[in-house]
C-alpha positions in Angstrom: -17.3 -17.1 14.8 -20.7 -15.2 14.1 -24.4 -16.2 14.4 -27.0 -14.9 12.4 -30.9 -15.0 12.2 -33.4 -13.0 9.0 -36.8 -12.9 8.3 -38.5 -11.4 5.3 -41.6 -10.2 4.4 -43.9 -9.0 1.3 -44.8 -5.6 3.1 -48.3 -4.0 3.2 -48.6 -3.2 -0.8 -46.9 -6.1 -2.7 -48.5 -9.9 -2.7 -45.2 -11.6 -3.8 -41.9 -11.2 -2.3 -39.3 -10.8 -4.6 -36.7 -10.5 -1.8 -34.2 -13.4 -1.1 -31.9 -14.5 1.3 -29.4 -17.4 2.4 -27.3 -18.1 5.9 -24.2 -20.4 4.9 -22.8 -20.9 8.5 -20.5 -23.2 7.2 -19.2 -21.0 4.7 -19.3 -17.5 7.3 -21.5 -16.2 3.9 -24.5 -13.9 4.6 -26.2 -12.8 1.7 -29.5 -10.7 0.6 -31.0 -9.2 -2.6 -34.1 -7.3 -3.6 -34.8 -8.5 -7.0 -36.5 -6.4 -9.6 -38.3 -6.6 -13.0 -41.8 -8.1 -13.0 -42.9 -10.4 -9.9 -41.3 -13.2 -12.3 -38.2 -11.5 -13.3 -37.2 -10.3 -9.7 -37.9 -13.5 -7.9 -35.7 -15.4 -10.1 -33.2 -12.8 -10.5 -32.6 -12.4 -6.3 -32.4 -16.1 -6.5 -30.2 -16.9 -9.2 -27.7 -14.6 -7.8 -27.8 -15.2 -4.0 -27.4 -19.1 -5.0 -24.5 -18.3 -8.0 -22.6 -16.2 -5.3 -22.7 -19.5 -2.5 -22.0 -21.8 -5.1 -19.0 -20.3 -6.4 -17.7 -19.7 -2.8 -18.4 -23.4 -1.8 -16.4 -24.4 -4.6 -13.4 -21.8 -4.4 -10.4 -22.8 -2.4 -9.6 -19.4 -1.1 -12.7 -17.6 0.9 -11.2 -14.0 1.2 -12.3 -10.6 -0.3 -11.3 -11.5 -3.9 -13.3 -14.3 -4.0 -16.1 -13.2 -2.7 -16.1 -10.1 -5.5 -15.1 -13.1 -8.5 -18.4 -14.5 -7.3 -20.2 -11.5 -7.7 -19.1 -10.9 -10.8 -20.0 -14.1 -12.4 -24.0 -13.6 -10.3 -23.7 -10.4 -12.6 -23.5 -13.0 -16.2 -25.7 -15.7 -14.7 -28.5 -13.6 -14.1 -28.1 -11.8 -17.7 -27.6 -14.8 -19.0 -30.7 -16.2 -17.9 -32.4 -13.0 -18.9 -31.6 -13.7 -22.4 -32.6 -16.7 -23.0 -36.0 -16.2 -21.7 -37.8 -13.0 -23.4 -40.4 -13.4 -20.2 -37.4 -12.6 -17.7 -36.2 -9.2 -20.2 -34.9 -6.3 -18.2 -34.4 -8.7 -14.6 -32.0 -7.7 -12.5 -31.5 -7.2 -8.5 -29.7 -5.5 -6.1 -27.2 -8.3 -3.7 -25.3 -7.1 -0.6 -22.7 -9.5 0.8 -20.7 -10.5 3.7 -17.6 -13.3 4.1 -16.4 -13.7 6.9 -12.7 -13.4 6.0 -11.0 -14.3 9.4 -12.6 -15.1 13.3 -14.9 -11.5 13.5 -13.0 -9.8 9.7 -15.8 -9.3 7.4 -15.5 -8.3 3.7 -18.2 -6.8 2.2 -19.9 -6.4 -1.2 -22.5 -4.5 -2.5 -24.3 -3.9 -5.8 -28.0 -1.4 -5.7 -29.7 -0.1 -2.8 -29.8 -2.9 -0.6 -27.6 -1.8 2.7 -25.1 -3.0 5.4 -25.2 -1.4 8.4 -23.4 -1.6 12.5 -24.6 -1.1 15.1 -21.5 -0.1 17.3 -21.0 1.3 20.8 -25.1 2.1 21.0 -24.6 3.5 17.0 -26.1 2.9 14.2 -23.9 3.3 11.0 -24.6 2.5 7.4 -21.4 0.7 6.0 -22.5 0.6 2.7 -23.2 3.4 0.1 -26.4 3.0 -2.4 -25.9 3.1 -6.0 -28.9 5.2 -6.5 -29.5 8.4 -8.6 -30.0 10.3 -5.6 -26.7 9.2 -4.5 -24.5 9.6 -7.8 -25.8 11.9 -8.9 -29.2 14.4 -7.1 -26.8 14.8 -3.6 -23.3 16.0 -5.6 -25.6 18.3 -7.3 -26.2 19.7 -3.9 -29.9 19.1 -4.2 -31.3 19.6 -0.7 -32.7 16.4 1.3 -36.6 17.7 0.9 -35.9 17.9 -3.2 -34.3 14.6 -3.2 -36.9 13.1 -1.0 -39.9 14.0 -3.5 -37.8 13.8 -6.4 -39.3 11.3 -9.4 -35.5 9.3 -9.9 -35.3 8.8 -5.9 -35.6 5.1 -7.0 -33.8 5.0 -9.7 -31.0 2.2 -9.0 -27.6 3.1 -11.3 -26.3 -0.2 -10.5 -27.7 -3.8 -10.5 -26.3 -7.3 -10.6 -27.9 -8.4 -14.3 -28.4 -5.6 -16.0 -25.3 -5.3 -18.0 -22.1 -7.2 -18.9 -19.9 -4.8 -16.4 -20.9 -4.5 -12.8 -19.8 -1.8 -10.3 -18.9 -3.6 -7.1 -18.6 -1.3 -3.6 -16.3 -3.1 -1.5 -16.1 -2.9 2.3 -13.9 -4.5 4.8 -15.3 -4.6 8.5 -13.9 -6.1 12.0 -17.0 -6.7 14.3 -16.0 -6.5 18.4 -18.0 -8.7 20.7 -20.7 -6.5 21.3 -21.4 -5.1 17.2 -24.6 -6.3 15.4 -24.3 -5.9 11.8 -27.9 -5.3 9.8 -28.3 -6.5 6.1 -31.4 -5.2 4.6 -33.1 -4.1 1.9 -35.2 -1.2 1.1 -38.4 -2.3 2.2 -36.9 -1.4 6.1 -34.3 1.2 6.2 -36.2 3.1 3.7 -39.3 3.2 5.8 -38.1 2.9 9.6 -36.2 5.7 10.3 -32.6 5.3 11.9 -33.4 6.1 15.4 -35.9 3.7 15.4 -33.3 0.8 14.3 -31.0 2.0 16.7 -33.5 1.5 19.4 -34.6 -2.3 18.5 -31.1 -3.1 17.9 -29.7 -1.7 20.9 -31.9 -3.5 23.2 -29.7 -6.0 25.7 -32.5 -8.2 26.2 -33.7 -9.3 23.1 -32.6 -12.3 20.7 -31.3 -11.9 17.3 -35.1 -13.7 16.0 -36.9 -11.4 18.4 -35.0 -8.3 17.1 -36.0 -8.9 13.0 -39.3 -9.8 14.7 -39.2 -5.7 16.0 -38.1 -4.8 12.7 -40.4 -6.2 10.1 -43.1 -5.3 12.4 -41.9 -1.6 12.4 -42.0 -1.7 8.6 -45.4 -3.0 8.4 -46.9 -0.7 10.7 -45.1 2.1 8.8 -47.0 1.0 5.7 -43.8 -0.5 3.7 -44.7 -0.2 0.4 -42.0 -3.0 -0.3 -40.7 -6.6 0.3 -38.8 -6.3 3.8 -35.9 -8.0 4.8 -33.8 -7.8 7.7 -30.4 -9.9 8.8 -28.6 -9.5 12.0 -25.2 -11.0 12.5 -23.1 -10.7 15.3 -20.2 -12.9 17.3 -20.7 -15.5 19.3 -18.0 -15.5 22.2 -16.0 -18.8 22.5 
């Protein structure tokens, strides 16, 4: 059994928050996306497919790893769907990083875009998930060094989003938390702005809550001048 507590916020540049979120404790589904395309487009595209990817898994008998990427996939045609039918919503899209749990503490997960899973495990952070990002696919196998890809102009170009075409890449990941992990869903607006150390810290700390933990976070990110929507979810077991 896991608990879980997220908090989001529209950073220190941006007015609207086109970031989303749901907790279905019932269903062991945690879900975030970072939606992009005009403050109209992104809002509804984070939203469309957060909710597509807990309806389908309310309805499916089987919750396991296949499920959960067959409700992906069909996020992926609701939100282009709903792009076409509306020339205002043209060119929506959004990121979408999920996690089932599969069996007591098993977690599958699946990501689409640059929003992140990450564990912190034994005092260590780790990032579970891999970004589908230009500087990922392609800028770091051309051995471009970390200061060129930091001030490079396609650092935020996304290569993969739930929306944007019929055919959607899906990174799967399958995870077993022990008693003492916290796993970190976030997007952008916090692990690209608060370094990894940092994280670590706030995480690591044995005497704070889950809420008072994304309470440490968002306030990092805002006092690091995120540029972004923030959002942070922390999940970890709950001992019998």
């Amino acid at each position: 059994m896991l608990e879980a507590y997220a908090l989001t916020d529209p950073g220190k540049v941006r007015t609207n928050n086109q970031d989303f979120f749901r907790i279905v404790p019932e269903l062991g589904l945690y879900l975030l996306a970072d939606g992009m395309g005009g403050a109209r487009g992104g809002e509804r595209a984070s939203r469309i497919a957060v909710d597509c990817v807990a309806d389908n898994l309310a309805k499916s008998s089987y919750r396991d790893a296949a499920a959960l990427l067959g409700a992906v996939e069909e996020a992926n045609l609701r939100v282009l769907s709903e792009a076409t039918r509306d020339p205002r919503l043209e060119g929506m899209g959004t990121t979408l990083v999920a996690a089932l749990e599969t069996s007591p503490n098993d977690v599958a997960i699946a990501s689409v875009g640059d929003s992140r899973a990450y564990i912190l495990s034994g005092g260590k952070l780790r990032a579970i998930t891999e970004d589908q990002t230009w500087i990922q696919e392609v800028g770091r196998p051309l051995g471009l060094d970390e200061d060129a890809l930091r001030n490079h102009p396609m650092r935020h170009v996304l290569t993969m989003a739930v929306g944007v075409g019929a055919a959607v890449r899906i990174r799967y990941y399958a995870l077993e938390l022990a008693p003492a992990d916290v796993m970190m869903l976030s997007s952008d607006g916090l692990h690209g702005v608060v370094a990894a150390d940092e994280i670590e810290s706030i995480l690591g700390d044995s005497k704070t809550s889950l809420e008072e933990k994304c309470e440490a976070l968002l306030k990092a990110a805002n006092t690091a001048g995120s540029p972004d929507n923030v959002t942070v979810m922390l999940i970890r077991p709950v001992s019998p």
